[in-house]
Structures are given as C-alpha cells and as structure tokens.
TORDRENKE-217625 format. One line per field, with one value per residue: x, y, z of N, C-alpha, C, O, CB in turn; residue in three letters; residue number from 1. Coordinates in steps of 0.05 Angstrom, whole numbers, plus 5000, padded with zeros to 4 digits. Glycine has a CB too. Example, Ala and Ser with C-alpha at 12.3 -4.5 7.8 and 13.67 -1.06 7.14 Angstrom:
REM TORDRENKE-217625
n.c1 = 5264	5257 $
n.c2 = 4886	4955 $
n.c3 = 5156	5142 $
ca.c1 = 5246	5273 $
ca.c2 = 4910	4979 $
ca.c3 = 5156	5143 $
c.c1 = 5264	5258 $
c.c2 = 4934	5001 $
c.c3 = 5156	5157 $
o.c1 = 5285	5268 $
o.c2 = 4934	5023 $
o.c3 = 5169	5161 $
cb.c1 = 5226	5282 $
cb.c2 = 4911	4988 $
cb.c3 = 5181	5114 $
res = ALA	SER $
n = 1	2 $
This chain:
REM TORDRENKE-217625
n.c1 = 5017	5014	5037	5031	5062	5080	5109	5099	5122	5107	5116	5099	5069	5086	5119	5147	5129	5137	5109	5087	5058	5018	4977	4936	4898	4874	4835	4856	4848	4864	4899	4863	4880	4848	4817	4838	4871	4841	4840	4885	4923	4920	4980	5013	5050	5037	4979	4986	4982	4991	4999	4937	4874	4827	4780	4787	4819	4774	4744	4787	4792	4736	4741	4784	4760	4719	4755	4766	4801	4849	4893	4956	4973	5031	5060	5111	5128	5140	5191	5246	5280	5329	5324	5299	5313	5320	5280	5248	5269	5257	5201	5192	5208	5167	5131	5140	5146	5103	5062	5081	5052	5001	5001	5025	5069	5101	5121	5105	5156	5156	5204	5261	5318	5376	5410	5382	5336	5371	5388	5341	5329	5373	5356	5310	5342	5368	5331	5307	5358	5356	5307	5266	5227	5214	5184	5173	5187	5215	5207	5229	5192	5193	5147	5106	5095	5077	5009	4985	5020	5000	4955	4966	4985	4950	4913	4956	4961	4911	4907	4943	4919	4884	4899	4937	4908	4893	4854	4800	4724	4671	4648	4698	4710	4669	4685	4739	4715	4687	4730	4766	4743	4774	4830	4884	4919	4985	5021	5087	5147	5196 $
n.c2 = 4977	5045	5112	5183	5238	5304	5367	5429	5500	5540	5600	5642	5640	5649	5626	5604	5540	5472	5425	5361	5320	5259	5224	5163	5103	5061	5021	4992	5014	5054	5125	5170	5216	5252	5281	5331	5333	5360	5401	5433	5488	5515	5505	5497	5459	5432	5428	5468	5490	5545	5574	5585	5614	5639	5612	5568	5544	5527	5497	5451	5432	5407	5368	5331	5316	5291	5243	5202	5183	5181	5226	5245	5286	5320	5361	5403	5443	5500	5515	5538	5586	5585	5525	5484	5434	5401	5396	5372	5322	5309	5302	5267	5230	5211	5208	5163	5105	5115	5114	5059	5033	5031	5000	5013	5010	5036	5100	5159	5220	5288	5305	5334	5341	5310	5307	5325	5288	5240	5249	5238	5186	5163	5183	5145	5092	5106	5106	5056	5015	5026	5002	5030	5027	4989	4952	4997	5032	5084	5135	5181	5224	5272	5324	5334	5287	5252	5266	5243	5264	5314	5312	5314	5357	5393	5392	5400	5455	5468	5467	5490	5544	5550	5532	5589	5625	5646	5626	5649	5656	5637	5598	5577	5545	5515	5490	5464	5426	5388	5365	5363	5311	5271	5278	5270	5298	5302	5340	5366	5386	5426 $
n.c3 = 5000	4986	5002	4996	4993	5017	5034	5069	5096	5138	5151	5161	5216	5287	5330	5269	5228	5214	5167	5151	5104	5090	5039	5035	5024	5059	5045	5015	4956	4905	4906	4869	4833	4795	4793	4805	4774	4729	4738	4733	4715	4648	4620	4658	4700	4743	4794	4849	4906	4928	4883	4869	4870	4919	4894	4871	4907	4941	4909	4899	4955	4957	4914	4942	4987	4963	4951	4977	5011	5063	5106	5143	5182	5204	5248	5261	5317	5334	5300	5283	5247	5218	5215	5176	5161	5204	5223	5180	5194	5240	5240	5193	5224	5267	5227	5184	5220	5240	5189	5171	5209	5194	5165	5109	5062	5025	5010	4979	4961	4942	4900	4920	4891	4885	4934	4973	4965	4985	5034	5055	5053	5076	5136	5130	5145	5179	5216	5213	5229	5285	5296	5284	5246	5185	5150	5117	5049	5024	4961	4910	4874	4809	4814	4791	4753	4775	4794	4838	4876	4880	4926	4978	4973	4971	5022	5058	5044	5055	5113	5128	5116	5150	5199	5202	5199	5148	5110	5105	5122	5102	5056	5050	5101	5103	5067	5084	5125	5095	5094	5145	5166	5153	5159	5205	5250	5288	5329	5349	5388	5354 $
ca.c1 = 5000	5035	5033	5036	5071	5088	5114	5100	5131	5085	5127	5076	5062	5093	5142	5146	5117	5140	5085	5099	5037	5014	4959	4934	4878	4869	4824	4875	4847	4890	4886	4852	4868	4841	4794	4857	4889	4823	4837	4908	4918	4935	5004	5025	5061	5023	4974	4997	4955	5003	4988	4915	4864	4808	4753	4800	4830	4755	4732	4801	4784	4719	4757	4797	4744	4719	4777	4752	4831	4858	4912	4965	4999	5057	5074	5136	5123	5169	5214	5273	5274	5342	5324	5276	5323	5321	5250	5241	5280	5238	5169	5196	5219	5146	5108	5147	5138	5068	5043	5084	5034	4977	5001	5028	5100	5119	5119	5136	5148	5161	5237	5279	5343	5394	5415	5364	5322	5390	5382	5312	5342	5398	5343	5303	5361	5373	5301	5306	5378	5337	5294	5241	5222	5223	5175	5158	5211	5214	5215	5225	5185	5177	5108	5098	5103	5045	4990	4977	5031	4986	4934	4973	4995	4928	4914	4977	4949	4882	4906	4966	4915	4859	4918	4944	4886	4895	4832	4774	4701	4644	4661	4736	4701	4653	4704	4749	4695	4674	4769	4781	4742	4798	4858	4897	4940	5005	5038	5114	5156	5220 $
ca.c2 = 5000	5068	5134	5205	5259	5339	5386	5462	5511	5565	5629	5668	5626	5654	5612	5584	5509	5456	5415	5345	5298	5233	5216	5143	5094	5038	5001	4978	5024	5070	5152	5179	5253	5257	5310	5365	5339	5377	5432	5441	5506	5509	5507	5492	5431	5413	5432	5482	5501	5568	5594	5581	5635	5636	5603	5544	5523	5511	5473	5436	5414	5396	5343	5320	5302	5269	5221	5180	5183	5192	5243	5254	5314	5328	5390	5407	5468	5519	5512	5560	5590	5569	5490	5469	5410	5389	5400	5355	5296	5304	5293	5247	5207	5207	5199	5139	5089	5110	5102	5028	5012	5026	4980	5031	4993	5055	5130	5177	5240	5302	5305	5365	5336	5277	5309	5325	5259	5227	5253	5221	5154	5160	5182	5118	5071	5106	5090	5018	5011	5035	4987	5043	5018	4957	4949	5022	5046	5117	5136	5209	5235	5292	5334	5342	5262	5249	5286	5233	5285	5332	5312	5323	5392	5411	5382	5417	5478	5481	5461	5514	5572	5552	5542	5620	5644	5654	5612	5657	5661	5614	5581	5560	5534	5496	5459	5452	5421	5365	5349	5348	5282	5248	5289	5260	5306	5304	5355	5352	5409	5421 $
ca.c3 = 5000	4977	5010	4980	5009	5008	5058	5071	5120	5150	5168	5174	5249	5293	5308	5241	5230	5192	5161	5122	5102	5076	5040	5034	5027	5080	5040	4978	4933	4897	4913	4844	4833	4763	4788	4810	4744	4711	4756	4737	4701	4628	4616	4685	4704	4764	4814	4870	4928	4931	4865	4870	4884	4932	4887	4867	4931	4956	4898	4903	4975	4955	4908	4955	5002	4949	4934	4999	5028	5089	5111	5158	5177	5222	5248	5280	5317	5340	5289	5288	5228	5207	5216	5159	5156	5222	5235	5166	5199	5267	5235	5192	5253	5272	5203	5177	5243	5235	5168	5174	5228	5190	5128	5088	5048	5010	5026	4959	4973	4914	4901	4924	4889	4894	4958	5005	4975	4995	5053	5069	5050	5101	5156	5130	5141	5218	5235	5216	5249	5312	5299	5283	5222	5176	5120	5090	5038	5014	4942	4916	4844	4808	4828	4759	4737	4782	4812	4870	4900	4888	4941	5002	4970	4979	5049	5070	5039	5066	5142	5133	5111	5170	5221	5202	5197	5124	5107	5122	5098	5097	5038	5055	5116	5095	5044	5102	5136	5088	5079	5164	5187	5141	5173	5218	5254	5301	5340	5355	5388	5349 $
c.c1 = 5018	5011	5041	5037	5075	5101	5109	5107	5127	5104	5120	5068	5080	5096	5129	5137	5120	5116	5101	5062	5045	4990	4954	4900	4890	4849	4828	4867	4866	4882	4883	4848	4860	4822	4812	4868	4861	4823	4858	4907	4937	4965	5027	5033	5056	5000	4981	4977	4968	5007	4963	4893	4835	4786	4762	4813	4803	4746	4763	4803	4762	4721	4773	4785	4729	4737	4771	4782	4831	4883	4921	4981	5009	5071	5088	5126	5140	5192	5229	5279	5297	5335	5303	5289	5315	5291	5229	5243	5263	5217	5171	5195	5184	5132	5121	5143	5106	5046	5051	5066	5010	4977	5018	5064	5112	5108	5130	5120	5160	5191	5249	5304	5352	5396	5409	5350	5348	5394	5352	5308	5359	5384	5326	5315	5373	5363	5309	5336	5370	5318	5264	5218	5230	5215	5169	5195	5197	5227	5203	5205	5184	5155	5098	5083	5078	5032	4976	4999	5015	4971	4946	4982	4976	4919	4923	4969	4932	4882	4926	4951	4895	4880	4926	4933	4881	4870	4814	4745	4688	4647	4682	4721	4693	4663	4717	4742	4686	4708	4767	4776	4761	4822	4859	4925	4960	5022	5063	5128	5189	5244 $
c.c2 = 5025	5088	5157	5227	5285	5346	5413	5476	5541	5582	5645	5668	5644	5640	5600	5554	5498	5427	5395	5325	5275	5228	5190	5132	5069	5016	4989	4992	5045	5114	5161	5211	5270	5284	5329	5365	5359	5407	5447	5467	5512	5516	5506	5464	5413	5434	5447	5492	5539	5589	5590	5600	5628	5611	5574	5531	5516	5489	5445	5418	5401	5366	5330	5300	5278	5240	5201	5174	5193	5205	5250	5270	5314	5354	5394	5439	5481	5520	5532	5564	5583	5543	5480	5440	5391	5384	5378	5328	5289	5293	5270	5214	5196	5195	5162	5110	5098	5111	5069	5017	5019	5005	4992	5020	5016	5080	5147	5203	5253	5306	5328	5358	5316	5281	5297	5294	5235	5228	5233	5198	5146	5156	5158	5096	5080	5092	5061	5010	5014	5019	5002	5038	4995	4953	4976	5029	5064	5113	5164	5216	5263	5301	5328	5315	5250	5262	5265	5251	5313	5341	5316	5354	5408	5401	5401	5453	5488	5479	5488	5534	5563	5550	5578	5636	5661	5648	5617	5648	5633	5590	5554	5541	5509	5475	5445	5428	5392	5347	5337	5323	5261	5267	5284	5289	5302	5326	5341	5385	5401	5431 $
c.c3 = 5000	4994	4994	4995	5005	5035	5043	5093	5120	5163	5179	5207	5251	5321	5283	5243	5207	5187	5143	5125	5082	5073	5030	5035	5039	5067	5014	4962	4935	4905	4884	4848	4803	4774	4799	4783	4720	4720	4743	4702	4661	4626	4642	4695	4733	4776	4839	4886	4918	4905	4852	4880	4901	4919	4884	4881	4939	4934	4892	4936	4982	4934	4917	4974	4991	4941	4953	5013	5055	5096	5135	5156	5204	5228	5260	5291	5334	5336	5279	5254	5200	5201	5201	5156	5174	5229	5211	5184	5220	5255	5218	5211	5264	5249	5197	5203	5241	5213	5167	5197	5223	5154	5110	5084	5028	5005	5007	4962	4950	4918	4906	4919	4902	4921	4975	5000	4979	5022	5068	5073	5081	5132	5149	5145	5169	5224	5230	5231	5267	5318	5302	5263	5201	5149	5117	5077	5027	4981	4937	4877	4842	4811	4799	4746	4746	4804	4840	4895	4897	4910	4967	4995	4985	5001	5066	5075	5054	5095	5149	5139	5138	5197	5216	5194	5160	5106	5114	5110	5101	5082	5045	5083	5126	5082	5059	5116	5131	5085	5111	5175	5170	5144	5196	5232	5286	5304	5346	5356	5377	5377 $
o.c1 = 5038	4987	5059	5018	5074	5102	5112	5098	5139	5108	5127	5062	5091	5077	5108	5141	5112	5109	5118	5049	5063	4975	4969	4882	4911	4847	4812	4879	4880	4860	4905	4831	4865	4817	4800	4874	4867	4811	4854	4897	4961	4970	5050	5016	5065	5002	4980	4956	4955	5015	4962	4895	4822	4777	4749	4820	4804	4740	4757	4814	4760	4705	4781	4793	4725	4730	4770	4781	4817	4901	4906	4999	4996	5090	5079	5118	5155	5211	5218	5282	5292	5339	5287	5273	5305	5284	5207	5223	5254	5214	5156	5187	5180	5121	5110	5133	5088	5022	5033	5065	4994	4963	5027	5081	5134	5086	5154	5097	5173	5199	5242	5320	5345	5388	5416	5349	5341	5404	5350	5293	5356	5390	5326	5301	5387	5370	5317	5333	5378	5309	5245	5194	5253	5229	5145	5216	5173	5246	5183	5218	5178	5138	5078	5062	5061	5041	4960	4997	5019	4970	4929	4984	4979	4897	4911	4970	4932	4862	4924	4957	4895	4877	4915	4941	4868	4865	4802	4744	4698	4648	4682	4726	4700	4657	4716	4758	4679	4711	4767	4793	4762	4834	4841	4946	4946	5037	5066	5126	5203	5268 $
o.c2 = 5024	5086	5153	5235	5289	5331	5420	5465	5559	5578	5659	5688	5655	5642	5589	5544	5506	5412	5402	5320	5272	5225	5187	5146	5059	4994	4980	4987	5053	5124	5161	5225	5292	5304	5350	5385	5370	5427	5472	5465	5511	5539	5512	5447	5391	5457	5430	5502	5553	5612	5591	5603	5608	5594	5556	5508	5492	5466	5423	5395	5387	5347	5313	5276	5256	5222	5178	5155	5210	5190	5258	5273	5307	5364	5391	5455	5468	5522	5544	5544	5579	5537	5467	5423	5370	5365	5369	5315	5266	5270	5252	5191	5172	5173	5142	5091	5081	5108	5052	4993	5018	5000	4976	5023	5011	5081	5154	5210	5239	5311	5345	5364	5306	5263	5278	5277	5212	5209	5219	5187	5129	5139	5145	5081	5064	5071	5047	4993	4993	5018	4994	5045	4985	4950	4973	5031	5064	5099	5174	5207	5279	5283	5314	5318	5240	5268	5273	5253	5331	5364	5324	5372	5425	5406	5415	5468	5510	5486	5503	5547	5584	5567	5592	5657	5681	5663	5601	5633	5611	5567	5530	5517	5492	5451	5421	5410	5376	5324	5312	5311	5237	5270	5291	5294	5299	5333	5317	5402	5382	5427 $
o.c3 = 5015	4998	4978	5009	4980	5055	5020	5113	5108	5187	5199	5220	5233	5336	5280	5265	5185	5205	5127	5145	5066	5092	5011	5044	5031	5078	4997	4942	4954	4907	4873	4858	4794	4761	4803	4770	4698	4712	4740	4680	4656	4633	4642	4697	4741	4768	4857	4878	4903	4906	4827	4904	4892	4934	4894	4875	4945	4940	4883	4939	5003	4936	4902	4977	5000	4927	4943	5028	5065	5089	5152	5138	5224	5215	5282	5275	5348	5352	5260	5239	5177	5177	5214	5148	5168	5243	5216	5188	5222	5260	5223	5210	5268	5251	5205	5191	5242	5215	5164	5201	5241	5135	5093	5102	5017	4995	5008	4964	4935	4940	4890	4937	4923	4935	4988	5018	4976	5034	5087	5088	5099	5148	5170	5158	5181	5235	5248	5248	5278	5341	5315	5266	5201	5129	5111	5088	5021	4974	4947	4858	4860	4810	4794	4733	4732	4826	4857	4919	4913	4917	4982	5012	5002	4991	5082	5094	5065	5107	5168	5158	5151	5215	5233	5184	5154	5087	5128	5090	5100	5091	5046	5080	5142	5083	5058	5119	5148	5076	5114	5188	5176	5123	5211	5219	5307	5286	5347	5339	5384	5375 $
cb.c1 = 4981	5044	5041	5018	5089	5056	5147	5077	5159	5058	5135	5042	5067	5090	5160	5178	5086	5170	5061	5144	5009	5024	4948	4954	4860	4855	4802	4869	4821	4894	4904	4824	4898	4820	4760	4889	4900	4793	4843	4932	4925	4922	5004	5007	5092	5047	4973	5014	4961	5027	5005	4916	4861	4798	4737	4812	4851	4728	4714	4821	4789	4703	4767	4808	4729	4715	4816	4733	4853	4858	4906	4969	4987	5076	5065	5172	5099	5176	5211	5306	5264	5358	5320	5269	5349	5338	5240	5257	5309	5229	5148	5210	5241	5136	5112	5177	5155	5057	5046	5116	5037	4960	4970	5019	5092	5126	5137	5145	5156	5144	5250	5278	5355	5429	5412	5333	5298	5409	5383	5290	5370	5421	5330	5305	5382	5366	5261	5305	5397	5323	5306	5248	5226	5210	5150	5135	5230	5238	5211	5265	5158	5179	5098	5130	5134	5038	4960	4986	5068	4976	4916	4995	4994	4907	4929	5003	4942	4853	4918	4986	4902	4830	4948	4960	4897	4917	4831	4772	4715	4621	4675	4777	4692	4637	4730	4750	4679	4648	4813	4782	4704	4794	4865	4905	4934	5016	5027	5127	5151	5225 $
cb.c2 = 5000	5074	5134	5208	5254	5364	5383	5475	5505	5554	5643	5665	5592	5670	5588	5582	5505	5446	5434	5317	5310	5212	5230	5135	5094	5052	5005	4945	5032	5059	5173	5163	5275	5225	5311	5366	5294	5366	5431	5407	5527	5518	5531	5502	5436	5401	5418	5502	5488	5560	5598	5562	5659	5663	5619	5544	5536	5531	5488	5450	5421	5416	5342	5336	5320	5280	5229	5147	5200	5175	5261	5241	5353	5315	5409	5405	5473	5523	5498	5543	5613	5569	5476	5485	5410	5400	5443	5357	5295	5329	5315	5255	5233	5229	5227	5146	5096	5126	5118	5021	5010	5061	4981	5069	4958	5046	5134	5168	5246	5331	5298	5381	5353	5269	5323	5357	5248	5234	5279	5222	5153	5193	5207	5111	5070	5124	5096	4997	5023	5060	4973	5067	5034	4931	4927	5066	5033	5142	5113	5230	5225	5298	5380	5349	5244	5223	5301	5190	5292	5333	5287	5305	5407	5415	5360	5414	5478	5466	5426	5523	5587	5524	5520	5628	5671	5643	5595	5689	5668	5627	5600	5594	5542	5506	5466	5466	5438	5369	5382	5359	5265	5235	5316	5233	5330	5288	5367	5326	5424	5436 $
cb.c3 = 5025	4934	5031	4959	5015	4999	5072	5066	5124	5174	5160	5158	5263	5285	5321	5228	5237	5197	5150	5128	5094	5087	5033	5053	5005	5111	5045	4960	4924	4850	4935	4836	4847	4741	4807	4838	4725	4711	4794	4741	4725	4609	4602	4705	4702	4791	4816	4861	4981	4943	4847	4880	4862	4935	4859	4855	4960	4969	4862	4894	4990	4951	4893	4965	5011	4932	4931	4983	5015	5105	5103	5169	5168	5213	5251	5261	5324	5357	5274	5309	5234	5217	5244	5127	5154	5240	5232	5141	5206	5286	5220	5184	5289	5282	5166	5167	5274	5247	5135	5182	5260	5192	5105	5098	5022	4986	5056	4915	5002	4908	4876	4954	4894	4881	4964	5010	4947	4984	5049	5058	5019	5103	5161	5107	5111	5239	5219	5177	5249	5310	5318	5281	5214	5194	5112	5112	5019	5040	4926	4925	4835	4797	4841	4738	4743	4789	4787	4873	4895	4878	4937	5014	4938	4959	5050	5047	5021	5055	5153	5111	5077	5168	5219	5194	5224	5114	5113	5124	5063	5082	5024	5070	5116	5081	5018	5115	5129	5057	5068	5182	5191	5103	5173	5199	5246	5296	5361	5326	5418	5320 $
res = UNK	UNK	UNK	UNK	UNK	UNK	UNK	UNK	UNK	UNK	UNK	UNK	UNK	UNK	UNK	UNK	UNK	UNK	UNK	UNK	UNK	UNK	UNK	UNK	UNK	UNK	UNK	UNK	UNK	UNK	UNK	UNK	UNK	UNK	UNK	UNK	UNK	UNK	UNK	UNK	UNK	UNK	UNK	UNK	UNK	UNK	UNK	UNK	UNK	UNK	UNK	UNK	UNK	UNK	UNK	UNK	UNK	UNK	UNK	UNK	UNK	UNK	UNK	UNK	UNK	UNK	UNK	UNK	UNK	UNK	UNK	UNK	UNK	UNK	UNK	UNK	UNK	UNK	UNK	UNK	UNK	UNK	UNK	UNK	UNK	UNK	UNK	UNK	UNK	UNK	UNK	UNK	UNK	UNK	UNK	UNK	UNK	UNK	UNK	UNK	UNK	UNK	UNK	UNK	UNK	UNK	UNK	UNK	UNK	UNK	UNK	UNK	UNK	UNK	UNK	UNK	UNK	UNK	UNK	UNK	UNK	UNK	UNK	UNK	UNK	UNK	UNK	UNK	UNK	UNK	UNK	UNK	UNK	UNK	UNK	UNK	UNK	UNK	UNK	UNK	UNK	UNK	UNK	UNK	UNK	UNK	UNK	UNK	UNK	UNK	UNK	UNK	UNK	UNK	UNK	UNK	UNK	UNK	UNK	UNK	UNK	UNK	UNK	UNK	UNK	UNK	UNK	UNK	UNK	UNK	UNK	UNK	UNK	UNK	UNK	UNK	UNK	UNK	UNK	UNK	UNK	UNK	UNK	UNK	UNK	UNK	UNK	UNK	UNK	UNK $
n = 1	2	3	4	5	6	7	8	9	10	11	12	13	14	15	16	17	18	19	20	21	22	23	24	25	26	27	28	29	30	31	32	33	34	35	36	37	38	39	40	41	42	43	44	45	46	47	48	49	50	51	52	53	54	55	56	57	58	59	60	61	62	63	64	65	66	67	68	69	70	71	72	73	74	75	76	77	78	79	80	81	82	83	84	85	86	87	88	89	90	91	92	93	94	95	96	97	98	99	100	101	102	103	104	105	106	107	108	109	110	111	112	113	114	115	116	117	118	119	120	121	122	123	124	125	126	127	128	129	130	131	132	133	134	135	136	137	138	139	140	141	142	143	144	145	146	147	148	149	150	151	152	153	154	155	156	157	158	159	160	161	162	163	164	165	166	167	168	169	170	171	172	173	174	175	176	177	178	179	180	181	182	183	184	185	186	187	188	189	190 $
C-alpha cells in the first residue's frame, strides 16, 4: 500500500511550523486525483495550492474530500527558522513508524534533488537501524510526473491557511469542513 507525500513551511506562524503529510487509502484502493488533474491550470506543470486563488483552493478541497483518502499531517512546531532540515527529519521520525503501522510499504514524497532525497534515504536507514522501522521504503518523484503528489499539497494547503488564519470566509470553511474528518494530525515540538 503506497503513501503520497508533500511538505510546507508556514512562516507566517509565529514561530514558524513545519508541516509534512501523507495521503493514503486503508482500503487497497488506489488515491485517484484525476479530478485536481482537471483543475490544473493550462500550461502549468502541476497543481499548486500556493498559486491558486480563493475560488480554486475551495473547489480543490471539495475534490479531495471526494477522493475518499485519508491524511496525515505532522507538524513540528516551533521551528527555528534556520532548521527546515532538522524540523524535516523530526516529523519524519514520527510519520514513517506511523504510516508502517497502519500498512502503508511505500511513502513517495516530491523530490527536492539527489541530495536532500539522499538525505531522506539515510534518515530511512537510521530508523530501521533503531529498529524504528522495517517494511515502509521511501521513494522520491517529480510533482509534475504524478499528481497523487498533488493531494497532500492541497491538504497541506488548506490546514496551513485555517491554522494562520489565512483561510477565512464561509466558503473555505465549509470545504474545510467536508476534507478534516479524514485528517489525521500530530503535533511535535522542534
């Protein structure tokens, strides 16, 4: 069973908050985001919550809700505004031991380069030395290549703008509304 991942990091908080999710289905089916891929704006190579305007982030979390998935998010909070790295590796540390104990065998998350997704490998391959982890492996794609990384974008998105108050209005609310009884979230102080 595969997971689909993003991160975003809310400055605007105050402190700053690092946000990573996963979205997944628990009942073997696959997550279907054919309805953001109709969303996605001509000539644009994916989906983005963050260049999306008011009318299109709600009818994008009203497809979401639709997809029948479930979502976890992880937020590191009071993260120092240098440490987006460190504040990655923490929630990591949390997310991965806990999508492996709901089934979930592989965790891809959008690529930020050989590096850093060299990096996410290395923190893989702690946890299971630790004996934190065993069966999930991590694999990194471009956003672009598939839009099942879309669906945590917008997750991310719509929990970021209603956490910072960015997410006002009836509307946004209401969409909110029909996405959170399938969000899952975890606090974690960096």
């Amino acid at each position: 069973m595969d997971a689909w991942g993003d991160e975003s990091i809310r400055v605007v908080c105050d402190p700053p908050v690092y946000l990573i999710a996963a979205t997944y289905r628990t009942d073997g089916g696959d997550v279907d985001a054919s309805a953001l891929e109709a969303m996605r704006p001509k000539g644009a190579h994916k989906l983005h919550w963050r260049d999306m305007g008011d009318k299109t982030k709600i009818e994008a979390m009203e497809a979401v809700a639709g997809i029948g998935a479930q979502h976890t998010i992880v937020m590191g909070c009071r993260m120092p505004r240098n440490k987006q790295e460190r504040a990655r590796r923490k929630c990591l540390e949390i997310l991965l031991p806990h999508l492996e104990s709901l089934g979930i065998t592989r965790y891809v998350l959008e690529s930020r380069g050989h590096a850093k997704d060299g990096d996410d490998v290395a923190l893989l391959l702690s946890l299971r030395t630790k004996g934190m982890c065993g069966g999930i492996d991590l694999a990194h794609e471009e956003g672009y290549k598939d839009s099942r990384l879309w669906v945590p974008d917008q997750v991310l998105g719509a929990y970021g703008d209603m956490r910072s108050g960015v997410g006002e209005g009836d509307a946004f609310r209401k969409a909110w509304n029909l996405l959170a009884p399938n969000v899952n979230t975890m606090e974690i102080m960096i």
